[in-house]
C-alpha positions in Angstrom: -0.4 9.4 8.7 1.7 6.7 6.5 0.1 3.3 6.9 3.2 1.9 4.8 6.1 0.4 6.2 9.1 3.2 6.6 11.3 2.7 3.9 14.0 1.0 5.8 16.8 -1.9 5.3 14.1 -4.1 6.9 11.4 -3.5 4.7 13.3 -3.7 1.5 14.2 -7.2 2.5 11.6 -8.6 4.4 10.7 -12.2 3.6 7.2 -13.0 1.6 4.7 -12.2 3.9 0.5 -11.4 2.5 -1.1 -8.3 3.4 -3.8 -8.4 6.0 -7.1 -6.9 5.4 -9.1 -4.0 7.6 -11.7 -5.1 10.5 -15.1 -4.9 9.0 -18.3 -5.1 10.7 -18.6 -6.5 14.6 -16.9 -9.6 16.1 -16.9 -11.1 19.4 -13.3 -12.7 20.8 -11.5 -13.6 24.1 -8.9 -11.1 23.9 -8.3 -7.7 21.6 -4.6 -6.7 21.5 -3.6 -3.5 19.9 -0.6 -3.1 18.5 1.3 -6.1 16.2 4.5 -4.9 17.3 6.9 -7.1 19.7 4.9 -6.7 22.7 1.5 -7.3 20.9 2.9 -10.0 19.1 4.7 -11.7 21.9 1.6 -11.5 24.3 -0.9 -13.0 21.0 1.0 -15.6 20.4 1.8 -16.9 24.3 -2.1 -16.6 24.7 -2.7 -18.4 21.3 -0.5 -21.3 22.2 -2.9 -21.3 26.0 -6.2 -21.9 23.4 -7.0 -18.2 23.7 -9.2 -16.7 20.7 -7.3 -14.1 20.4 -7.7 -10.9 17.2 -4.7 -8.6 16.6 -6.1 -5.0 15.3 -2.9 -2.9 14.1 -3.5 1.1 12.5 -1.0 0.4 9.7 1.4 -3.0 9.4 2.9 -6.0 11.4 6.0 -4.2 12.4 5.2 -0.7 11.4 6.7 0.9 14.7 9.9 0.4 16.6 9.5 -3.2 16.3 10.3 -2.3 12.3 13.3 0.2 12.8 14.9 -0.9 15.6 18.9 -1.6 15.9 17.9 -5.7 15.9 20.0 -6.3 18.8 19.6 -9.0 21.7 20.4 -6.4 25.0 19.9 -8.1 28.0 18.1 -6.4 31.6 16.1 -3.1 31.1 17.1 0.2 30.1 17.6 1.1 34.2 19.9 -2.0 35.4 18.4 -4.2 38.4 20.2 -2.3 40.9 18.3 0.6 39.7 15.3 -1.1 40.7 17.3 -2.7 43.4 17.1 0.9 44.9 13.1 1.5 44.3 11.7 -2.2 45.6 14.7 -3.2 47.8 17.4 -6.0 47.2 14.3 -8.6 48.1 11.8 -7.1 46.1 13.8 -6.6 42.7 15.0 -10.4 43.1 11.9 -11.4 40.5 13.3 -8.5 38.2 17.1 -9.6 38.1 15.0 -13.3 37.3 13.3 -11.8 34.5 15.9 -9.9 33.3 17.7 -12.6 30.7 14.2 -14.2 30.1 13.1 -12.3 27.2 16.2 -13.3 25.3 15.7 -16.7 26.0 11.7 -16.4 24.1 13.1 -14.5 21.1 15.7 -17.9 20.5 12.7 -20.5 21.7 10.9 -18.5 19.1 12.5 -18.7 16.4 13.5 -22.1 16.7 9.9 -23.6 18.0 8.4 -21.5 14.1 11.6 -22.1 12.3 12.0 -18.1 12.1 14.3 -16.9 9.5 15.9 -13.9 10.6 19.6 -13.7 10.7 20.1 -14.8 14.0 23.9 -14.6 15.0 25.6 -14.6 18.7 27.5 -12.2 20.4 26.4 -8.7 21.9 29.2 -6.2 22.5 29.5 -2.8 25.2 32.3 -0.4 23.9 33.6 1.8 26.6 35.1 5.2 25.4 36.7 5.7 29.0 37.7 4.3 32.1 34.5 5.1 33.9 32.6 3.5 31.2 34.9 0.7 31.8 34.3 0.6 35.7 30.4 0.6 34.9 30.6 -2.8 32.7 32.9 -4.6 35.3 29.9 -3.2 37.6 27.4 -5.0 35.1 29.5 -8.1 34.8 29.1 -8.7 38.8 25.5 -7.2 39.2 24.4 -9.6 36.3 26.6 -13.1 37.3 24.9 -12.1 41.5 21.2 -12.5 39.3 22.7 -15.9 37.7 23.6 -14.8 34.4 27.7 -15.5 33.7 28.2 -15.3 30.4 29.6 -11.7 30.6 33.2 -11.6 29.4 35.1 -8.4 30.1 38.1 -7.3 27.6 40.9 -5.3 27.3 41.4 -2.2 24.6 43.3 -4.9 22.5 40.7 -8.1 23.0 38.3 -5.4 21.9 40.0 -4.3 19.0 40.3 -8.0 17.4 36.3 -7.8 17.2 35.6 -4.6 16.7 37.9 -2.6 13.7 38.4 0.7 15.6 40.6 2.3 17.9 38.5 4.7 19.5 37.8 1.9 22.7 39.4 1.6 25.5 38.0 -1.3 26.2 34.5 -3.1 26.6 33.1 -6.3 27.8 31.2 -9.2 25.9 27.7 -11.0 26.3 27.6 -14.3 24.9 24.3 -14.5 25.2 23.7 -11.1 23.1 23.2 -11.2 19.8 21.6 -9.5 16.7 18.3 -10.3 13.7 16.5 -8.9 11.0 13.8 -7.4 13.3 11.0 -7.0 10.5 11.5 -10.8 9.4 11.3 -11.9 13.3 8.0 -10.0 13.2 6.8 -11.4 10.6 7.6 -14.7 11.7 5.7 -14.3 14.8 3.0 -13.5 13.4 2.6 -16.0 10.7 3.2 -18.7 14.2 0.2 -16.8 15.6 -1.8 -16.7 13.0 -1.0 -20.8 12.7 -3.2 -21.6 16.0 -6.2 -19.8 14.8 -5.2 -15.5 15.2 -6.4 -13.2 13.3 -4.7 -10.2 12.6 -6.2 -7.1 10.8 -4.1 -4.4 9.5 -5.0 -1.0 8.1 -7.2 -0.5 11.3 -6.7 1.4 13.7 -8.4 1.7 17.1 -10.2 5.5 17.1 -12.3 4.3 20.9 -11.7 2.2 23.6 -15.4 1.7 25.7 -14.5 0.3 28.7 -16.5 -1.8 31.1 -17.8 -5.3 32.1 -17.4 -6.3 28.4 -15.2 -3.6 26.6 -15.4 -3.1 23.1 -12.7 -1.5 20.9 -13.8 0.9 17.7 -12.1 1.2 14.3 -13.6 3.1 11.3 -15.2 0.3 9.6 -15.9 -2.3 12.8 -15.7 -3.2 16.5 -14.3 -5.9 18.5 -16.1 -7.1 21.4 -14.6 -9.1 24.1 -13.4 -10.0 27.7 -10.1 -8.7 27.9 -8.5 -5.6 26.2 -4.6 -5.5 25.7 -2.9 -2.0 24.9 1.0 -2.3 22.7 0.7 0.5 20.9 4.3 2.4 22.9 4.9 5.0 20.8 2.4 5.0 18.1 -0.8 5.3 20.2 -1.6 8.6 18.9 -3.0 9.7 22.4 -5.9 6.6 22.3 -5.8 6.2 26.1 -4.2 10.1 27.3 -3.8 9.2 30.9 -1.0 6.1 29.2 0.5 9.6 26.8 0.8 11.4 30.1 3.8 10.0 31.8 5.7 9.4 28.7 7.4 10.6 25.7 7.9 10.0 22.2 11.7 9.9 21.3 13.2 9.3 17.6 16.3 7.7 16.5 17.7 7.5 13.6 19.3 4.1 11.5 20.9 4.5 8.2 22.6 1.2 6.1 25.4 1.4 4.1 25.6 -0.5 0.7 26.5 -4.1 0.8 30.4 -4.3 2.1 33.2 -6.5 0.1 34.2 -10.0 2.3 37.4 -7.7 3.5 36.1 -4.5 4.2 33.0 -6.4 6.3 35.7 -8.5 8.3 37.8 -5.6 9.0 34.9 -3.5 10.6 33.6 -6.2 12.5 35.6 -10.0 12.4 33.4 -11.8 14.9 30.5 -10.6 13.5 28.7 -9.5 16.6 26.7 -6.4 17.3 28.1 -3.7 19.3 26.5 -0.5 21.1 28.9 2.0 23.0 28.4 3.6 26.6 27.6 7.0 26.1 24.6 8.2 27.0 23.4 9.0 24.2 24.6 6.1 22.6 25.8 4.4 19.1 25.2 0.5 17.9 25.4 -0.9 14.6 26.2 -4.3 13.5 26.4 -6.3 9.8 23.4 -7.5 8.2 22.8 -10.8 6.7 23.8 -9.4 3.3 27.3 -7.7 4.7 25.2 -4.2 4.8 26.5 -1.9 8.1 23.5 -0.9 10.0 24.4 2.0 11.9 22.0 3.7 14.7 22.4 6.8 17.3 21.2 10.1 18.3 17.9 10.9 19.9 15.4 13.7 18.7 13.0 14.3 22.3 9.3 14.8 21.5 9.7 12.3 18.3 10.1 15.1 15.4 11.6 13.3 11.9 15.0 15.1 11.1 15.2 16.4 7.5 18.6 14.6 6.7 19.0 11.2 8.9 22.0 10.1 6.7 23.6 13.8 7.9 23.2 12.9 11.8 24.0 9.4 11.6 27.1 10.1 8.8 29.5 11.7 11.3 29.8 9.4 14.1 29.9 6.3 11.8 32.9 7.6 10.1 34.6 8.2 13.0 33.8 4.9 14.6 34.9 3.0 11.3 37.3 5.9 9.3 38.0 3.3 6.7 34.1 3.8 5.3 34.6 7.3 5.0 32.4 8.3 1.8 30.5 4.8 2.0 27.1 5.0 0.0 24.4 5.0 2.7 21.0 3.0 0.4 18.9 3.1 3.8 18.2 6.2 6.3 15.1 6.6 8.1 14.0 7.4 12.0 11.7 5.4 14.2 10.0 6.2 17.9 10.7 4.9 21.0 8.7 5.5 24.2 10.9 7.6 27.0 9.6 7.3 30.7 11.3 9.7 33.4 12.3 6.8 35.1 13.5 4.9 32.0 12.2 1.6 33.3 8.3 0.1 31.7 4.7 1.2 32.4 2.6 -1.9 33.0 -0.6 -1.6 34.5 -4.6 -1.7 34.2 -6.5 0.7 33.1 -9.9 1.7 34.7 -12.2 -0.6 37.2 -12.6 -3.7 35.7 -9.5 -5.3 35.8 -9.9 -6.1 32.0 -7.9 -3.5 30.1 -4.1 -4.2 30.6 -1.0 -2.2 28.7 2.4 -2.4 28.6 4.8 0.7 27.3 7.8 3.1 27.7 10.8 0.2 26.9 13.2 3.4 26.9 14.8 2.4 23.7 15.4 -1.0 25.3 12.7 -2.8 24.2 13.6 -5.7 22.3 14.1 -8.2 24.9 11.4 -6.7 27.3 8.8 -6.7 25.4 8.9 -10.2 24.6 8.9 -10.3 28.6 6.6 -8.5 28.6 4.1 -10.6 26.2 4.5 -13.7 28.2 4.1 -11.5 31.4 0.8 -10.2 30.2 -0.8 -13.8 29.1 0.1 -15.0 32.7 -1.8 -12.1 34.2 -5.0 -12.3 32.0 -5.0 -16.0 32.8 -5.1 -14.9 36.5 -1.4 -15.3 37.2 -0.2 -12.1 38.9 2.6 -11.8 40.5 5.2 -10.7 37.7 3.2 -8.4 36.4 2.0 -7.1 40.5 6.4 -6.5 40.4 6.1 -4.5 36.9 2.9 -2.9 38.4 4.1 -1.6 41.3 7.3 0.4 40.0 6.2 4.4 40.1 5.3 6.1 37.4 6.5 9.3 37.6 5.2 12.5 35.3 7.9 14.5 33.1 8.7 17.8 35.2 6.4 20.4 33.8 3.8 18.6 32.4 2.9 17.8 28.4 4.3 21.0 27.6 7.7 21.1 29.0 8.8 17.4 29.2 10.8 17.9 25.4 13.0 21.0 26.6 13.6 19.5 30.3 14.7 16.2 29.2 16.6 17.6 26.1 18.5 19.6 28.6 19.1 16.5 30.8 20.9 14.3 28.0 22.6 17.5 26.6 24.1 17.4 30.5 25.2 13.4 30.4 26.0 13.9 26.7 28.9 16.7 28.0 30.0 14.3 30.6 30.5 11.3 28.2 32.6 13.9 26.2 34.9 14.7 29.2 34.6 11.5 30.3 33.7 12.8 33.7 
């Protein structure tokens, strides 16, 4: 396996950041995370700032999964909507959900403000409906969200829409002040260096090949061993089947980005004028955005079970040009394809693993991970430091096996979006 970054947009413009070296030999530490992606990151840092000693161990570098190839966009809730979980936990029991659900947006800003970040940060977070249905779902999502206290949701008309966004494939869409979009590399990179600035230590190039578990666990890489009180799992997709019973309930998904060459002034302000970041409705969705340099980063598509495509650029290539005909031919410099974690229930795995209450994980954001995951971070640091009763509400929602096991969870669910991808076709 590649330990390098993928060659991405993000990567060829990260800011100055030094390499880390590899674990050697045998240390002894509060808390072991693995993983320096968001969640890893988020959870480090919120324990760091508590006086935690804290050691980061990551298989390859900061940023190296999803965190690194994401869409950089500021989406509000979870991947299932509150009233989803509205329908599992009841309308009392998902209240400290629909409280949670705005929070992680509100640590990505503190974040970058409190380290002085710089990432691109700019406002505004669109939903582009193809259809009326899709239309009826975001006025849906403009009334669940303002009942959970969050009213910055403004819904537009297929001409409101088309002033921000340069197509005329819309009928319409809604906007979320609060959304916005980031280089997602740099914001890594940023957190870590604010981690590392209270006294963490993060190793890269080593990755965890055993987890012993017990009173004290101790985590194994090739060339050294951590040994400490509390073990925290944020590996998601790139695991690699380190704890099987976490690779059981979920699946590895791929999508793919691609980045156009930088855009003149005009052609930039007639794709997207406010600049803000948009993602359609479909169920199988599109998003894209400008960069800070006037790039188009355009994402979509999912390959189940996690499989790179031989030509991203030729997935990606249709769909942008029909979005945005006016870049017909446009030189795409980045492509590449980066994994999610899919759940059947599309909502996160939080939990503890084994008997000792000392081995906690968080995974399966559903391609929604952004904002949960830095949730999810300060939600783990409360529950180490014995607060419990966010992450008891994560806990507690089912998780639920894919429908055949291992083996059949790629063509069952494959089959699944093929269905909602007909119906976003028909519109029906």
């Amino acid at each position: 396996m590649t330990t390098q970054h993928a060659p991405t947009y993000y990567a060829a413009t990260a800011n100055a950041s030094p390499a880390r070296p590899a674990l050697q030999g045998d240390i002894d530490i509060d808390v072991c995370v693995i993983g320096a992606g968001y969640t890893g990151l988020s959870t480090a840092l919120h324990l760091a700032e508590q006086g935690f000693k804290v050691v980061i161990l990551e298989a390859a570098k900061i940023g190296f999964g999803a965190t690194g190839r994401n869409g950089g966009q500021i989406v509000n809730s979870y991947s299932r909507d509150i009233d989803t979980i509205e329908k599992q936990v009841g309308i009392d029991g998902a209240k400290v959900f629909g409280q949670m659900a705005f929070e992680g947006n509100r640590i990505i800003r503190e974040r970058i403000a409190k380290y002085n970040i710089e990432c691109d940060l700019k406002n505004g977070g669109v939903y582009a409906a193809f259809t009326a249905k899709q239309m009826g779902h975001l006025t849906h999502q403009q009334k669940l969200w303002a009942r959970h206290g969050h009213n910055q949701v403004e819904m537009l008309d297929k001409q409101q829409l088309r002033d921000i966004v340069g197509t005329d494939i819309y009928v319409g869409g809604s906007i979320d002040h609060s959304g916005g979009h980031f280089h997602s590399l740099n914001l890594a990179l940023g957190e870590a260096a604010a981690f590392e600035s209270l006294g963490g230590v993060i190793y890269e190039q080593s990755a965890v090949i055993k987890i012993t578990r017990g009173a004290q666990p101790q985590v194994h890489t090739a060339q050294g061993s951590v040994k400490c009180r509390t073990v925290v799992v944020a590996g998601n997709a790139y695991l690699n089947g380190l704890v099987p019973e976490l690779a059981a309930k979920s699946m590895p998904c791929g999508s793919q980005v691609v980045t156009t060459a930088p855009l003149s002034d005009e052609m930039a302000h007639s794709i997207l004028p406010k600049g803000y970041c948009v993602e359609d409705c479909n169920y199988l969705l599109d998003y894209y955005r400008l960069t800070g340099d006037n790039r188009l980063l355009f994402g979509g598509g999912v390959i189940y079970g996690a499989r790179d495509p031989a030509n991203v650029e030729a997935l990606v290539r249709p769909n942008l040009e029909r979005t945005f005909p006016q870049l017909k031919g446009v030189k795409i410099d980045f492509a590449w394809t980066g994994n999610f974690l899919l759940t059947l229930s599309r909502l996160p795995q939080v939990g503890i693993l084994g008997e000792h209450d000392n081995i906690f994980y968080s995974q399966g954001c559903s391609g929604h991970g952004i904002t949960y995951t830095h949730l999810a971070g300060k939600v783990l640091s409360e529950a180490i430091m014995g607060q419990r009763e966010r992450f008891n509400a994560f806990a507690q929602l089912p998780h639920y096996p894919f429908p055949g096991g291992r083996l059949m969870r790629v063509p069952f669910t494959a089959i699944g979006a093929a269905y909602y991808n007909l119906r976003d076709k028909f519109g029906i």
